[in-house]
C-alpha positions in Angstrom: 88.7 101.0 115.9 88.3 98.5 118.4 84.7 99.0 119.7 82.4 102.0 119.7 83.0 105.9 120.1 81.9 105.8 124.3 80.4 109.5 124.9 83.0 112.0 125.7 83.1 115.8 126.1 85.9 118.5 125.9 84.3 121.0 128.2 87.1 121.1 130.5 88.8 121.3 127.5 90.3 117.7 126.7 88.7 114.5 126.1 86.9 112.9 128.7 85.1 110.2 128.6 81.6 111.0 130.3 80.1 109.2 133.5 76.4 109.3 133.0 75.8 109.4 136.6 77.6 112.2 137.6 75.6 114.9 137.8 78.0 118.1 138.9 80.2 119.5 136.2 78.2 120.6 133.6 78.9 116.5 132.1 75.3 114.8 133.0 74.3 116.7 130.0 75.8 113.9 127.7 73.2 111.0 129.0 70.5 113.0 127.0 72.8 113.6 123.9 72.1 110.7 121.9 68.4 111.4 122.4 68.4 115.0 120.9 70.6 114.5 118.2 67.8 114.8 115.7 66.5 118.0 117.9 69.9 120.0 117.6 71.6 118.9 114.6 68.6 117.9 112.3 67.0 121.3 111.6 65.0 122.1 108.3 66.9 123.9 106.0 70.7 123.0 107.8 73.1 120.3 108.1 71.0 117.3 108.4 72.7 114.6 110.7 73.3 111.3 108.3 71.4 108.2 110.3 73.8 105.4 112.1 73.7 102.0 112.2 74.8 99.4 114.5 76.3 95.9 113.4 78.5 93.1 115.0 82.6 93.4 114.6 83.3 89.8 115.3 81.9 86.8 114.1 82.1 84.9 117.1 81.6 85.9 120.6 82.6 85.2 124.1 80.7 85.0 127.8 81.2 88.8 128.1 78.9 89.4 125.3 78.4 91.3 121.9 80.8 94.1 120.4 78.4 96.8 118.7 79.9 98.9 116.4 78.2 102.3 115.2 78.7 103.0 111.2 77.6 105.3 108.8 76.2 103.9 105.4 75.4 107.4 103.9 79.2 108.8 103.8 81.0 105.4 103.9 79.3 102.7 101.7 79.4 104.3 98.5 76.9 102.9 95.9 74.9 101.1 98.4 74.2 104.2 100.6 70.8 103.7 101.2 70.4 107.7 100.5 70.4 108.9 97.4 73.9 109.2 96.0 75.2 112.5 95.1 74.1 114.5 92.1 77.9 114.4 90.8 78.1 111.1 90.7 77.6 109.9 86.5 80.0 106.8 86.3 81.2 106.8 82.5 80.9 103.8 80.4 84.1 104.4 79.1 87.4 105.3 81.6 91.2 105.5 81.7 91.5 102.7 84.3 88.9 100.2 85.7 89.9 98.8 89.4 88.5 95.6 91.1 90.2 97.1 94.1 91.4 100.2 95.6 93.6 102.3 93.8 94.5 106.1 94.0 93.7 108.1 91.0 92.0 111.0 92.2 95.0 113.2 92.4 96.1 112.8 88.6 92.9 114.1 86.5 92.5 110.3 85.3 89.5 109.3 84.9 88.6 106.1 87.4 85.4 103.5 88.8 86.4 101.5 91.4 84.0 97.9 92.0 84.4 96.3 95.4 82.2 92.6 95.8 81.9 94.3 99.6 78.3 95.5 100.7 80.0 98.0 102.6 83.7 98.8 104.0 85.4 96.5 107.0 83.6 96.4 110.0 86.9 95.5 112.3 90.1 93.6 111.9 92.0 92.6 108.8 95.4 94.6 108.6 97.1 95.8 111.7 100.0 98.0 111.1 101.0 100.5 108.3 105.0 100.9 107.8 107.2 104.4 107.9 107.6 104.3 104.3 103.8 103.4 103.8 103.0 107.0 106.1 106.2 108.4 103.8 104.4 108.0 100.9 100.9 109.2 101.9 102.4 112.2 103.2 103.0 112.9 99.7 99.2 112.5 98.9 98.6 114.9 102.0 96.7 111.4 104.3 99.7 110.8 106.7 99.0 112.4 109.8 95.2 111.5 110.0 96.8 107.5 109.7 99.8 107.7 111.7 97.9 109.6 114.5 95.6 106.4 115.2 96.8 103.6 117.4 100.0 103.0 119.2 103.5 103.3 117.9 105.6 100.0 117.8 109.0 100.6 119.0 110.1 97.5 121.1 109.9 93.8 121.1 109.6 91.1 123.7 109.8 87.4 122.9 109.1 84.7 125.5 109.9 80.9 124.5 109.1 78.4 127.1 108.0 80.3 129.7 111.6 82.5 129.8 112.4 85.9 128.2 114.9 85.6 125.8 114.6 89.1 123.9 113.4 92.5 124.8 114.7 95.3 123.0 113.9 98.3 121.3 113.1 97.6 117.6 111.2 99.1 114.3 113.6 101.6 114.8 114.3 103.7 111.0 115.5 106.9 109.3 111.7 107.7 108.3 110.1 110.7 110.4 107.6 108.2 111.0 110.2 105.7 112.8 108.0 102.4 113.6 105.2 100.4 112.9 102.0 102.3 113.6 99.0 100.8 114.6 95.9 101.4 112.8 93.2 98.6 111.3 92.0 97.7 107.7 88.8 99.0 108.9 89.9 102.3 110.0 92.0 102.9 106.6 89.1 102.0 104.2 87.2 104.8 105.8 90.1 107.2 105.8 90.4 106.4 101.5 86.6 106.4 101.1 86.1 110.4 102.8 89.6 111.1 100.4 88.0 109.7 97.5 84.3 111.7 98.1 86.7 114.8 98.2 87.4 114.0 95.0 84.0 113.1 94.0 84.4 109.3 93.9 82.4 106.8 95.1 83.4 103.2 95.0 80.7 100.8 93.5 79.7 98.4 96.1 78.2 94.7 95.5 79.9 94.7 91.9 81.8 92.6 90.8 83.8 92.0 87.2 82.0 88.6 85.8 84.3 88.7 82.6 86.5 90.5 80.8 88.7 90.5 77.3 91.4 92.9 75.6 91.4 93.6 71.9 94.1 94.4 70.1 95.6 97.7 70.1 98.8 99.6 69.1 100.5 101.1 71.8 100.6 104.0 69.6 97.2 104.2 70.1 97.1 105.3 73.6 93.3 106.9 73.7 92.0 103.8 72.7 90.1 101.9 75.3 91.2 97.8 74.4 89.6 96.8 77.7 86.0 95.5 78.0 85.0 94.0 80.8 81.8 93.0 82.0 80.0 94.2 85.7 77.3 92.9 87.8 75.9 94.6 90.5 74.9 91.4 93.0 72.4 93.3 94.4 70.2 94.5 91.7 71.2 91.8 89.1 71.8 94.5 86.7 75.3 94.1 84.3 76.9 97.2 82.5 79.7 96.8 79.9 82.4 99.2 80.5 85.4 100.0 78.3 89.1 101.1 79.8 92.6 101.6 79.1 93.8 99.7 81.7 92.4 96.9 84.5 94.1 96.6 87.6 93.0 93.5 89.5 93.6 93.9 92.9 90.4 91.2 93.8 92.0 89.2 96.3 94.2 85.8 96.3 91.4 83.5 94.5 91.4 86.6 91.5 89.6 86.2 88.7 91.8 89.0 86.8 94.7 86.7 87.4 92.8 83.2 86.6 91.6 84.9 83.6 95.0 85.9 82.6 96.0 82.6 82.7 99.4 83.2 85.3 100.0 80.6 87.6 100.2 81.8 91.7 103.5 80.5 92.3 104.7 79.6 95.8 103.1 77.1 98.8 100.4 76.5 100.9 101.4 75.8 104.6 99.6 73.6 106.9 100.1 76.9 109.2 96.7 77.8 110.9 96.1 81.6 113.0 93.6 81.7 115.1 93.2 85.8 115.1 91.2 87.4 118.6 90.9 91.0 118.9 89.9 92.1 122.4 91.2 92.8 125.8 92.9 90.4 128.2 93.9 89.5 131.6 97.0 88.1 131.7 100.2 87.9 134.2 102.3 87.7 131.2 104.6 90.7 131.7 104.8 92.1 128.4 101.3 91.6 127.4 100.9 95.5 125.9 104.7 95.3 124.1 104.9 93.9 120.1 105.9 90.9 120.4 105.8 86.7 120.3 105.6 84.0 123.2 107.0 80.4 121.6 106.2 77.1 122.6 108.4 74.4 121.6 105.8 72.2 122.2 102.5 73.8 121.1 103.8 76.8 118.4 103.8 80.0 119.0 101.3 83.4 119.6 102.2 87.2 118.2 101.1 90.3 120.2 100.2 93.5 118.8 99.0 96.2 120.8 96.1 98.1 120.1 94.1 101.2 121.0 92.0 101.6 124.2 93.8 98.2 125.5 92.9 95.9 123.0 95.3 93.6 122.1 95.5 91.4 118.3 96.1 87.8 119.3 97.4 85.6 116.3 97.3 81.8 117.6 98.6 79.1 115.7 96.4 76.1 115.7 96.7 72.5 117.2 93.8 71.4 114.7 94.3 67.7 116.0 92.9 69.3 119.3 89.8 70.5 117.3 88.3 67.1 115.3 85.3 69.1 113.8 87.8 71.3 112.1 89.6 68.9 111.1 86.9 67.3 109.1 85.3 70.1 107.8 88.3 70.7 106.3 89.5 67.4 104.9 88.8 68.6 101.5 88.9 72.2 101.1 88.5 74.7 98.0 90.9 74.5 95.4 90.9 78.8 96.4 91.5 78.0 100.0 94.3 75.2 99.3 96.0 77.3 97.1 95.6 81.1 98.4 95.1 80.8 102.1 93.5 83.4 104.0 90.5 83.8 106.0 88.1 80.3 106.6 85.1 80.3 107.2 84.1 77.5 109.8 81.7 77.4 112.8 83.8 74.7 114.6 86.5 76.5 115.7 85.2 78.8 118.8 87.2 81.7 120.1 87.3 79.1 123.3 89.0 76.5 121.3 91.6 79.7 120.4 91.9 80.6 124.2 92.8 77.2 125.1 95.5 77.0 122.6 97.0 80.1 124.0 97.2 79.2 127.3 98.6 76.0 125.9 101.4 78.3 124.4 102.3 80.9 127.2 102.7 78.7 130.0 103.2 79.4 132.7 101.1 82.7 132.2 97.4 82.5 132.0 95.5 84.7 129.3 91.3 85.0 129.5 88.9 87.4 127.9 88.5 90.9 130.1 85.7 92.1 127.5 83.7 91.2 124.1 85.6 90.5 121.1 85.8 92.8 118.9 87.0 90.3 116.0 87.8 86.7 115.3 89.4 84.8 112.3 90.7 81.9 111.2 93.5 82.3 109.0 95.3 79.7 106.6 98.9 81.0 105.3 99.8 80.3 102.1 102.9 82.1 100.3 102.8 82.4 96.7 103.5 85.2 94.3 102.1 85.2 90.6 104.3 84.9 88.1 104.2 87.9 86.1 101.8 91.0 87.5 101.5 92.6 84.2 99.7 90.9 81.1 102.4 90.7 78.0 99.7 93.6 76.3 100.5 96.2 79.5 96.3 96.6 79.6 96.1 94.5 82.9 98.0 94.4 86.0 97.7 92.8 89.5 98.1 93.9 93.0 97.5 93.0 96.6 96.9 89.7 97.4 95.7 89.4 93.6 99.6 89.1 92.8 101.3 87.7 96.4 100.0 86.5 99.6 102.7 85.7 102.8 102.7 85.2 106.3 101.1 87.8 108.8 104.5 88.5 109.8 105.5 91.9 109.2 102.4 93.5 108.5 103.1 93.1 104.9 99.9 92.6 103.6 98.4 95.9 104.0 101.7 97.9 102.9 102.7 95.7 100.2 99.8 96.5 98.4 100.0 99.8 99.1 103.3 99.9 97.6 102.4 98.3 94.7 99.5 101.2 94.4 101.9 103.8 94.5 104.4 101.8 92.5 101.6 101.2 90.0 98.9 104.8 90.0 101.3 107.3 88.6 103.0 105.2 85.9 99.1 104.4 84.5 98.6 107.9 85.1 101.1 108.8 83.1 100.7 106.4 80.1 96.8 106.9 80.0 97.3 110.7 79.2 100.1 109.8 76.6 102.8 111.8 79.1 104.8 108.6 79.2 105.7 105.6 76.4 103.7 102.4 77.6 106.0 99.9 76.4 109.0 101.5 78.6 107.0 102.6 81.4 104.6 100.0 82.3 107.1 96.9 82.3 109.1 98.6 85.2 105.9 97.7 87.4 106.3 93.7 87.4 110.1 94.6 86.9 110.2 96.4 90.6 107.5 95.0 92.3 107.9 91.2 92.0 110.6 90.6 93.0 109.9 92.8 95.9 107.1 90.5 96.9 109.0 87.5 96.7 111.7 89.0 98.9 108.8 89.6 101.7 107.4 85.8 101.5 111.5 85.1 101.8 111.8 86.9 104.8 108.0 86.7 106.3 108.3 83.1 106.1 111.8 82.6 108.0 110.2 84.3 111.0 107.2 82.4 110.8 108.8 79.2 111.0 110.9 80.7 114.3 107.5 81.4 116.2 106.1 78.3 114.4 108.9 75.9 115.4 107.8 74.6 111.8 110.5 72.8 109.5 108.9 73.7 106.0 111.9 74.9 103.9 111.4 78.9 103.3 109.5 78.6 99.8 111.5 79.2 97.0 110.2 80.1 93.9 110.3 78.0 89.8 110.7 81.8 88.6 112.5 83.7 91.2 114.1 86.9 90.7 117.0 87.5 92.6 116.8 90.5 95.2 118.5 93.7 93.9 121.0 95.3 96.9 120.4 96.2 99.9 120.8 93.6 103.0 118.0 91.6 103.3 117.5 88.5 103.2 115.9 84.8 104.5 117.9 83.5 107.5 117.6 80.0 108.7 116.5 79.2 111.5 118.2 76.3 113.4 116.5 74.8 116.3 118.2 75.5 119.6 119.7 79.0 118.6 116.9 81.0 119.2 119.6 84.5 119.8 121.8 83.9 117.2 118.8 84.0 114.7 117.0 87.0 116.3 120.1 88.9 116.3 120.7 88.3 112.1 117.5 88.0 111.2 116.4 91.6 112.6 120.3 93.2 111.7 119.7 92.1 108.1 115.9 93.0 107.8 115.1 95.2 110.7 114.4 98.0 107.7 113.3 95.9 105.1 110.1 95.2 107.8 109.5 99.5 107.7 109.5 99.3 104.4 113.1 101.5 103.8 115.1 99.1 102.6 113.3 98.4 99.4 115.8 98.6 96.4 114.5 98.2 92.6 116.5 96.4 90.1 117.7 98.5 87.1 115.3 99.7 84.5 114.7 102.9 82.3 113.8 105.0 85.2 116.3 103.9 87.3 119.0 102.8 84.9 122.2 101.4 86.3 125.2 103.8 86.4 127.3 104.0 83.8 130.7 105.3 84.7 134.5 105.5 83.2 136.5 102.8 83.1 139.0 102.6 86.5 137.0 105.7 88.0 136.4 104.6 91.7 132.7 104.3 92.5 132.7 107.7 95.3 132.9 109.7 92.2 129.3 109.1 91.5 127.4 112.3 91.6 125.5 111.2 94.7 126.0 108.2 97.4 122.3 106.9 97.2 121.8 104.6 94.0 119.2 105.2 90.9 116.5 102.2 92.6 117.0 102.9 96.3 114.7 105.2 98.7 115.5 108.7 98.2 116.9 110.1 101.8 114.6 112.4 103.7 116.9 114.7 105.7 115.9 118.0 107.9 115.9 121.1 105.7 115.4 124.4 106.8 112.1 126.2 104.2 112.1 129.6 106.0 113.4 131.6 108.8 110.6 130.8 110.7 110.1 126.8 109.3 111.9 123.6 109.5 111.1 120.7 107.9 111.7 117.5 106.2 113.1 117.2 102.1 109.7 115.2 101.4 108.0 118.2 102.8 108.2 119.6 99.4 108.3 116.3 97.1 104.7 115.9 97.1 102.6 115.2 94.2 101.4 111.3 93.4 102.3 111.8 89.7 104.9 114.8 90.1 108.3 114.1 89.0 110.7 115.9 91.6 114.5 117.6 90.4 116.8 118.2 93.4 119.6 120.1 92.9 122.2 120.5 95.0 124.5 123.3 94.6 126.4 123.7 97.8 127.2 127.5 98.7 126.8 128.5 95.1 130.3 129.3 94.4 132.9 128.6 91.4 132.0 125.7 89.6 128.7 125.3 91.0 127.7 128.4 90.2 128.7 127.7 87.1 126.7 124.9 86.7 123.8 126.4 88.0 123.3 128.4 85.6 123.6 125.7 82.9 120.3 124.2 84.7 119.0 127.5 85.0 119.1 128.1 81.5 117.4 124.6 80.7 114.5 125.0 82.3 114.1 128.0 80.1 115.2 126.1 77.0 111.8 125.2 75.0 113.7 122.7 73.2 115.2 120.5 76.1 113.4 118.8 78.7 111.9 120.8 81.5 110.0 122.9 78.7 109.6 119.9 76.6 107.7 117.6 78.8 105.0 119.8 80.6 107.4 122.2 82.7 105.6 122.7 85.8 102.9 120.6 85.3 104.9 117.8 85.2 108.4 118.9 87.2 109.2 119.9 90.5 112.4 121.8 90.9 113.7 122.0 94.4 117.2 124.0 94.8 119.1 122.8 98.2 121.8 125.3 98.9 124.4 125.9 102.0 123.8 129.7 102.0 121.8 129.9 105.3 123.3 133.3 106.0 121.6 134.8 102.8 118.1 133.1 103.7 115.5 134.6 102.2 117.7 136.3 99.5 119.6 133.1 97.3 116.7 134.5 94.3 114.5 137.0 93.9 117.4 140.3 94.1 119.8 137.5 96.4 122.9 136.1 94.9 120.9 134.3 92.4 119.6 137.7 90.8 120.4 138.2 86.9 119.1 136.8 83.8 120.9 133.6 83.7 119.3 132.3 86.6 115.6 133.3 85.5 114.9 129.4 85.2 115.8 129.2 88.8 114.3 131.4 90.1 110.6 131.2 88.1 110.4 127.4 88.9 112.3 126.3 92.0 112.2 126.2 96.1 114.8 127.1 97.6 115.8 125.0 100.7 118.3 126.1 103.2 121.0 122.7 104.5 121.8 124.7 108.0 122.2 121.4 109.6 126.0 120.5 110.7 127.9 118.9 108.3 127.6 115.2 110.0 124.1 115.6 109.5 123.4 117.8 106.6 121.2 117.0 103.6 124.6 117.4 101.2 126.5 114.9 103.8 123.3 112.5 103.8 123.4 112.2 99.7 126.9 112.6 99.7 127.4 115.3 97.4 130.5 116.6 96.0 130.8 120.7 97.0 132.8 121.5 94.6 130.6 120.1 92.0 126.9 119.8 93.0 124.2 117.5 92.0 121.0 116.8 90.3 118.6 114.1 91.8 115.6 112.7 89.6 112.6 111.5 92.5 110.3 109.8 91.2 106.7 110.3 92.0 106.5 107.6 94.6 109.9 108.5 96.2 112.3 106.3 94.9 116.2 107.8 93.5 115.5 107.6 89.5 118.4 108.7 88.7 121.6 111.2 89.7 124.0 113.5 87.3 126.5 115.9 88.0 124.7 119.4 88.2 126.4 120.2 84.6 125.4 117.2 83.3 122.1 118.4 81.7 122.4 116.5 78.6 122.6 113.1 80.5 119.1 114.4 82.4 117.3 115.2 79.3 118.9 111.8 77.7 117.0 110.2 81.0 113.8 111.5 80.7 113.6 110.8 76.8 114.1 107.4 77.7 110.3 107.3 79.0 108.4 110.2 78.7 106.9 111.9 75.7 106.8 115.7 74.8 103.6 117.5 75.9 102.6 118.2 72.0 102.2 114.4 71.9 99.8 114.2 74.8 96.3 113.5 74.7 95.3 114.6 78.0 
């Protein structure tokens, strides 16, 4: 959040904030609050409130003073809670997966320790914006609505250059439930994971970092083996601990040691591109001062506008740093980190005044000045590289984050990159740490489908920044580039002068590449390329969506009394999701039906053979909305040979018309149904036929392992 919770009440009942000196309507009562917190809440024997604290959000300051934050070390700052930490809390010498990060685990029964070099979570700024398909995929984790329901939604754009409008739109506009670009901080987030993770008794391990680390030998046939040694210091105390794991995932920033140690170069450049990065509230006569958007000067650069809760606004600046000779010094020789990785600077000679001045510079004719304390500053150096490979060649350490890419602030990709590699990542270690999955199949899709993902974003990233820049530095290309698989989107040049022409193509090719829904994977085991006859046209494919490609998320009906969303029922981090789509259950689809139905009975093939509900999700989409609730249990799905189906499936009800219909949206073939492998993070795995239950239980033994092979 921007500043400090101000004293509200919902006596009237809805929020209001509180004016201490009004005395009539039962709200004077608040002025005394803060002083009997201790009195009311702090009783022997009952919940005892935790103590605050306050500290400073911004590193620099204006003439209207200091922003004061309030924050609470005892539930948020993990091992350096200055209370005692909870009894539950034994940290293991030996665990499935050791992260120099954040990483989510906690829903898969793997054991986990998380190390953060942090004293305590952000403060204020970093990130901005999470993505639809970022929300999409914490829905599934059961986190979406307490992140989406933060800050403002993005839905339009306005672009100045020169003083003149020359866009304002509506924009960020998807498919997802979520539709565009929510607002919500780096600082808020970490505090949303940190409560998830004490639900699932975790605590992250503040002021520790991993000081060195090696991997011994080990057969992947060996999969309770812990190869991984790695050596922690806890900066505060001094004190080291050796800890064993399956797997490291270094997600410890661009300048990582996990990657350096690895030995894989950070491919890519470093720009001469500097952000100077204000949180607070303005005055301005700019007209479109609270709409998402950029003002371009073809003289002094450009600024980017994103608003913000309770007014604020984030302020990105790109620097004149001839105007600023101190910096320019400092700086003459920087880090070999800094040169290389970019990020955040740390320099006294830059002031937020210097900043101001710049912007002004840039949204001429409009003036901009400070309307309240800032609530962050930075000064940010962009660099776009992407490492080279994010997976060691043993699969026992992988990058993430900024560890494996860093890009331009355009887009918000940061934040949901990495959380896409997370998601991307979590349930395919999940799997292979428990022996459910073969390691040497499984983990190489992760650099397979994420790289090149992240090299796609500096592509695209980078040609917008050098629009609002007015820079000439060719769009980085990369010694090891992997070409994008499918979809539409792309780099487009900009060419000075045709400032329209490259708005309109650059946001019709990428406009949902930037919300995070046009994100295809190249080919690999678990999303193998389609294999079809010779001469047979390509809409006989059981299903319109490709194996690599976002699975759709139509409007289902669950009940007679609830609507809903497909993804409603895909939930699960490491739950492996079969849709089958059976139309209105007549002829050959019934047919077929019960060929599935007596599959997931079959002990011998693979529902039963690789952990059955445990492991599967069966979802049964039908057209018979007349019959809802009665398609099983005594419906027209009663009798024996549909006892699979109805033990182990939910039953969704496609009501919608048939424009807009779940069948229509995957393209499904009535008269012969479909089956539709999701993968635990939501992505189409793969598609069949509904009779084809051969070429499912062919997929699946491509990559997973039987249950009486599992060492869970």
């Amino acid at each position: 959040m921007a500043k400090a919770i101000e004293p509200s009440t919902y006596r009237n009942g809805y929020h209001e904030l509180v004016d201490n000196n009004k005395k009539n309507g039962g709200l004077g009562y608040l002025a005394e609050k803060e002083n009997n917190y201790d009195e009311k809440w702090n009783v022997e024997g009952h919940y005892q409130r935790p103590p605050s604290a306050e500290v400073l959000s911004s590193s620099a300051h204006n003439d209207f003073g200091l922003n004061i934050q309030r924050v609470w070390p005892t539930l948020h700052d993990g091992t350096n809670s200055p209370h005692p930490l909870p009894k539950w809390w034994n940290p293991q010498p030996k665990t499935d997966v050791l992260i120099c990060g954040a990483v989510s685990l906690a829903r898969q029964g793997v054991s986990f320790r998380i190390i953060d070099k942090a004293t305590a979570p952000l403060t204020a700024g970093r990130a901005d914006g999470v993505q639809p398909r970022f929300l999409e995929m914490l829905h599934s984790w059961g986190l979406a609505s307490e992140v989406h329901e933060e800050g403002p939604l993005i839905e339009r754009t306005a672009i100045y250059k020169d003083g003149k409008k020359i866009f304002f739109a509506r924009s960020h506009q998807s498919d997802s439930r979520y539709r565009g670009l929510h607002i919500i901080t780096q600082a808020q987030l970490e505090r949303i994971y940190i409560r998830d993770l004490m639900r699932h008794r975790s605590l992250v391990e503040r002021s520790t970092v991993i000081t060195d680390y090696n991997v011994h030998s080990s057969p992947a046939s060996e999969p309770s083996s812990y190869p991984v040694q790695a050596t922690l210091r806890n900066e505060r105390t001094g004190k080291e601990e050796v800890v064993q794991a399956k797997y490291l995932v270094g997600c410890d920033g661009a300048a990582s040691m996990v990657r350096k140690k690895l030995g894989i170069p950070f491919e890519g450049v470093s720009t001469d591109i500097y952000w100077g990065i204000m949180d607070c509230v303005f005055e301005t006569d700019y007209p479109h001062a609270w709409v998402f958007g950029s003002v371009v000067s073809s003289q002094y650069g450009g600024c980017v506008i994103i608003p913000r809760e309770d007014g604020y606004i984030r302020l990105y600046t790109q620097l004149d740093l001839s105007t600023i000779k101190d910096f320019a010094q400092s700086q003459h020789s920087p880090s070999k980190d800094v040169h290389e990785s970019g990020g955040r600077i740390d320099t006294s000679s830059i002031q937020p005044e210097h900043v101001l001045a710049q912007a002004n510079r840039i949204f001429a004719p409009y003036k901009v000045k400070f309307a309240a304390p800032l609530s962050w500053f930075a000064i940010w150096k962009i660099s776009e590289r992407v490492a080279r490979s994010f997976s060691s060649p043993d699969l026992r350490v992988h990058l993430a984050g900024d560890a494996a890419h860093v890009h331009s602030v355009m887009g918000a990709f940061g934040l949901n990159a990495s959380m896409m590699d997370s998601s991307n990542l979590a349930w395919k270690l999940g799997l292979c740490a428990r022996n459910l999955a073969n390691q040497s199949t499984l983990a190489p899709t992760y650099d397979q489908e994420r790289r090149p993902h992240a090299q796609q974003i500096i592509r695209i990233s980078g040609s917008y920044l050098r629009f609002v820049c007015q820079s000439e530095i060719p769009v980085t290309d990369f010694e090891h580039g992997v070409e994008p698989f499918g979809g539409t989107a792309g780099a487009v040049d900009y060419v000075p002068g045709q400032d329209l022409e490259f708005l309109g193509e650059f946001f019709r090719r990428n406009g949902n590449f930037i919300l995070g829904v046009d994100a295809p994977y190249p080919p690999s085991a678990i999303s193998p390329t389609i294999i079809t006859t010779v001469g047979v046209e390509e809409a006989k494919r059981p299903i319109g969506p490709r194996n690599g490609v976002r699975a759709p998320n139509p409007r289902i009906c669950r009940a007679a009394g609830a609507t809903g969303y497909l993804y409603d029922v895909l939930t699960g981090v490491d739950t492996i999701h079969i849709v089958l789509f059976a139309s209105d259950l007549q002829g050959a689809v019934r047919a077929a039906l019960t060929k599935v139905s007596r599959a997931l009975d079959n002990p011998g093939q693979f529902f039963q053979r690789y952990g059955a509900a445990t492991r599967f999700n069966v979802v049964l989409v039908v057209k018979c909305c007349l019959l809802l609730p009665n398609v099983v249990g005594g419906g027209i799905l009663a009798g024996a040979e549909f006892s699979g189906v109805e033990k182990y499936a939910t039953v969704l009800y496609d009501d919608r018309p048939p424009d807009e219909d779940a069948h229509t949206m995957y393209e499904i073939d009535h008269a012969k149904g479909a089956v539709v492998i999701v993968r635990p993070d939501l992505w189409v795995g793969f598609s069949a036929f509904l009779d084809e239950v051969e070429r499912v239980d062919g997929y699946f033994g491509s990559w997973l392992l039987p249950v009486d092979e599992a060492s869970v």
